[in-house]
N, C-alpha and C positions, 0 to 999 in steps of 0.2 A: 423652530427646532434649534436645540440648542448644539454648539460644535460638538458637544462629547454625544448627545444621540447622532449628529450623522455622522461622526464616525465609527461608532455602535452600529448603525443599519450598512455604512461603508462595507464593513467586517463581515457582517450577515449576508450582503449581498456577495463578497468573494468567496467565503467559506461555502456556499450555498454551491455557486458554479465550481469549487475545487470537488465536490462532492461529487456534483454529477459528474465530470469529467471521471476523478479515481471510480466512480462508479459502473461508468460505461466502460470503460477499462479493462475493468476485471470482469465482467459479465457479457459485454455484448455479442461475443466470439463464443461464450462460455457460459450457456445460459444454466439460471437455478429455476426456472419455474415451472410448474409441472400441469398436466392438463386441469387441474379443479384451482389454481391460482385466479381468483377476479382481481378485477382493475384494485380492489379496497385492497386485497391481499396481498397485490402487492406494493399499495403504497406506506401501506402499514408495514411489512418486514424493510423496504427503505427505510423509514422514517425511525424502526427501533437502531437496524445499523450506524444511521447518521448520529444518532444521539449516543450511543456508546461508544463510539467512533471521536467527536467532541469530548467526552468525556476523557478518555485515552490521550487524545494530545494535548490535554493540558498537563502530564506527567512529562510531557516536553520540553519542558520550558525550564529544567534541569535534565544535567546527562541521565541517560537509562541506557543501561546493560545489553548486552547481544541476548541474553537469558530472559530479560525483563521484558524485552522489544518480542521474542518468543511466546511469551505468556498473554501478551495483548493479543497479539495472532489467537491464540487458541482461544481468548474470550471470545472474539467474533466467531470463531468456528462454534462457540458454544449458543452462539443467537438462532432462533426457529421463527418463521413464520407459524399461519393458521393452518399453511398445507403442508406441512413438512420442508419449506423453504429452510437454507442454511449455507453456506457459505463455506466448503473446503480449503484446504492449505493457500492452493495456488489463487483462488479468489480473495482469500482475506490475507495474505501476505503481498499481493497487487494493490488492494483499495487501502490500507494501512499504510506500504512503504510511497505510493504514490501522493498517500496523502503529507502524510511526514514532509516530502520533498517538496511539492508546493509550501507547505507553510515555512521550511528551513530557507527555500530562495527567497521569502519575505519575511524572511529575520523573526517570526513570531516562534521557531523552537530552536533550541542548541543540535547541533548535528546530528544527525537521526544515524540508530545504529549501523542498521541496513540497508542496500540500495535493494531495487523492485528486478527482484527476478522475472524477466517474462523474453518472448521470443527472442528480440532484439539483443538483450544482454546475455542472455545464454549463448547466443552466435556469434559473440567475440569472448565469450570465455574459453580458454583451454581445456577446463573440466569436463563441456562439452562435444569436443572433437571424438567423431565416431561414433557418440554413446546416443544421437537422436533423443537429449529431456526435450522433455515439453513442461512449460509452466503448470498449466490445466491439469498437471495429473500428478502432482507434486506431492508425498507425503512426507509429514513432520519431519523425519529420519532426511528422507532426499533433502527438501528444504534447507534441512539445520548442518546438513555437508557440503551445498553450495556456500552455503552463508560464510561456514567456516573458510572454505578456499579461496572465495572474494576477498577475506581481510589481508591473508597472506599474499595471494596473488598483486593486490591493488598495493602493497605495504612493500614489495619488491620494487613497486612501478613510482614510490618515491609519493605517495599520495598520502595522506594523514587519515582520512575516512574513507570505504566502497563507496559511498555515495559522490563522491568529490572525481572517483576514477568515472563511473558512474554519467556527471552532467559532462565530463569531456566526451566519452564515448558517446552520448546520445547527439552531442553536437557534431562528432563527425559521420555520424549517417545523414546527415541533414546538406552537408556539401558536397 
């Protein structure tokens, strides 16, 4: 094997595990499948996700827009399985910004628009004191007014990108 295929299958084999992990993510608490889904159904809506999903972050590897970062969200919302599998706001803005963020802490994209709204970061947001969001029930509208008060909020706190306020925050639930 020559060095540039294993480091061709190196890539395969992380991207592979960044998947499952963004994938279990957004789904495992939050299930899509429905009682007629079989084992094929649903390794086939994985497998169309992961490759449009690949496909997406290679527009990474130059900056993309809060707007542009939006627009990939709703492709994946636009993907179906054979049983009407599909992937709402709070699922495909999870396995997207999740994903983004693995590949940015290993330097293969430029700073990804968005950090990954989900329980954890909504519970030190300001935005949501009192108001009980929930990721899982996230529509475009809600989404896209978190999104907006994370830049400003994180832009106060002296941070150049939400994503950057974002791996601090994640590091202090961990102590």
């Amino acid at each position: 094997m020559t060095e540039k295929e294993l480091k061709d299958k190196q890539k395969q084999f992380v991207e592979h595990l960044f998947f499952q992990t963004a994938w279990n993510a957004a789904t495992q608490h939050n299930g899509i499948w429905n009682e007629n889904s079989t084992k094929n159904d649903k390794a086939e809506f994985k497998r169309i996700v992961k490759k449009e999903l690949l496909c997406i972050l290679e527009e990474y590897k130059e900056p993309v827009s809060k707007e542009k970062h939006m627009e990939n969200i709703k492709k994946l919302q636009k993907l179906h399985g054979n049983n009407g599998e599909h992937l709402d706001t709070g699922k495909s803005q999870k396995i997207l910004n999740v994903m983004c963020k693995f590949y940015w802490c290993n330097g293969w994209i430029v700073t990804p628009p968005h950090l990954t709204i989900d329980s954890q970061i909504l519970g030190k947001l300001p935005i949501n004191r009192n108001k009980n969001i929930k990721w899982t029930e996230l529509s475009d509208e809600k989404y896209e007014e978190i999104v907006n008060f994370t830049y400003d909020f994180t832009r106060q706190q002296v941070y150049n990108a939400p994503v950057e306020w974002e791996l601090e925050n994640w590091r202090n639930t961990l102590e």
